[in-house]
C-alpha positions in Angstrom: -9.3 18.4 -6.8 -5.9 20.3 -5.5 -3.7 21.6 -8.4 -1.1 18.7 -7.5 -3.7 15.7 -8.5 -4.9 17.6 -11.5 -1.5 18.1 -12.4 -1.2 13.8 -11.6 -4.7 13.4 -13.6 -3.1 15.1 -16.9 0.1 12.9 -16.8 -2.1 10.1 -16.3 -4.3 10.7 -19.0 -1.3 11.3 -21.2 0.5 8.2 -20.2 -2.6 6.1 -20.7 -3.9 7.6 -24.2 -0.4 6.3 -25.4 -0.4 3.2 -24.0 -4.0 2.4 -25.9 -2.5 3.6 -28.9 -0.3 1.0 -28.8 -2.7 -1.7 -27.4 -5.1 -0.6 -30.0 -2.5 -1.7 -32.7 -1.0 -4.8 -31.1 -4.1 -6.3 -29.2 -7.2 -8.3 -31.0 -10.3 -7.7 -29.9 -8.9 -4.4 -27.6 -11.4 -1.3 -27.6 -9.9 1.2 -25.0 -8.9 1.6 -21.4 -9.8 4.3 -18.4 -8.6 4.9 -14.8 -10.4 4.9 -11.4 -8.1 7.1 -8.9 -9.3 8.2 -5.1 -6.0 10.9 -4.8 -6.8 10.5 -1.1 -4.9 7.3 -1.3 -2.8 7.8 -4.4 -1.5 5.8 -6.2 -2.4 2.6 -4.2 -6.5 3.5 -4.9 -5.1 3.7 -8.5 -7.0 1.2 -10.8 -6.6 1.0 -14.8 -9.4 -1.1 -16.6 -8.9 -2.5 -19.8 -11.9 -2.9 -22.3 -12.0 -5.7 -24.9 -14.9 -6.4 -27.0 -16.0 -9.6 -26.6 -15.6 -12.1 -24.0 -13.7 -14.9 -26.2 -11.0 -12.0 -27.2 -10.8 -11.0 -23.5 -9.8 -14.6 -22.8 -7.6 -14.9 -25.5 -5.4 -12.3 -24.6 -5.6 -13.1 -20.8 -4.4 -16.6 -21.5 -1.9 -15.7 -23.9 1.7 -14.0 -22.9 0.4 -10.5 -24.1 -1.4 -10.1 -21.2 2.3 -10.1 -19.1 3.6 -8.2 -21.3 0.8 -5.7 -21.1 0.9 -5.6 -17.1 4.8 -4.4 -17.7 4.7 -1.6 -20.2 1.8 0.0 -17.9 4.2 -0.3 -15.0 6.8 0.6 -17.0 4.9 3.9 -18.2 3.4 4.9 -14.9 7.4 4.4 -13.6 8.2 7.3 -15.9 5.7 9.7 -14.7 6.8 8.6 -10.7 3.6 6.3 -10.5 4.3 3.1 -8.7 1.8 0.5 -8.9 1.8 -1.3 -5.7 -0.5 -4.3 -6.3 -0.4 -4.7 -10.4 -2.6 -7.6 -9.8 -5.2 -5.4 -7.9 -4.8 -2.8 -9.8 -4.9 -3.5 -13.3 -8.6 -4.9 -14.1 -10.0 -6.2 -17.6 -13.8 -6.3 -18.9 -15.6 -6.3 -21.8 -18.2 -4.2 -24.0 -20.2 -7.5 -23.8 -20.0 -7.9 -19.9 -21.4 -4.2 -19.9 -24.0 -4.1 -22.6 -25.3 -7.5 -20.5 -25.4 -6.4 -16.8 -25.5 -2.6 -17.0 -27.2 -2.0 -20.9 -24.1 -0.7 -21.8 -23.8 2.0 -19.6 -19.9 2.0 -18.3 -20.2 5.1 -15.8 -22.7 2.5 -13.9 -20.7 -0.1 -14.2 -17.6 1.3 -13.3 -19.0 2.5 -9.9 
């Protein structure tokens, strides 16, 4: 990794730990979220997964106006740190500890390859 995407990485990782602070206290059923990032093709390869716990909560929210207003504050918080999302319906993804635990025995690094 060149010093200019670690030094990307870091303010991503800060950006994203406070926006699932805030999705931890405003979201039912919300667990956490990660990011999948080639820096070859930054920040179009840029992908942010959301994790909910169960399937019904994960549908709640996706069906419910929170799931909007989610997609805008992490544009809204990648803007600040000059990240541009490009395809926010591409590039924001959602799953579920349930979805994982069933196809891939809960192991996420497999799941998220």
């Amino acid at each position: 990794m060149r010093k200019s995407d670690k030094k990307i990485e870091n303010q991503l990782i800060i950006t994203l730990t406070d926006l699932c602070d805030t999705a931890l206290k405003n979201l039912t059923g919300f667990e956490w979220l990660t990011h999948l990032v080639n820096y070859n093709n930054f920040p179009a390869s840029l992908k942010i997964i959301c994790v909910f716990d169960t399937n019904d909560n994960l549908s709640n929210f996706t069906n419910s106006q929170s799931c909007h207003e989610l997609g805008i504050l992490i544009q809204k918080k990648l803007f600040e740190i000059d990240v541009n999302l490009t395809n926010i319906s591409k590039q924001i993804a959602y799953d579920t500890e349930e979805n994982c635990l069933k196809s891939h025995n809960g192991e996420w690094a497999d799941r998220l390859k």
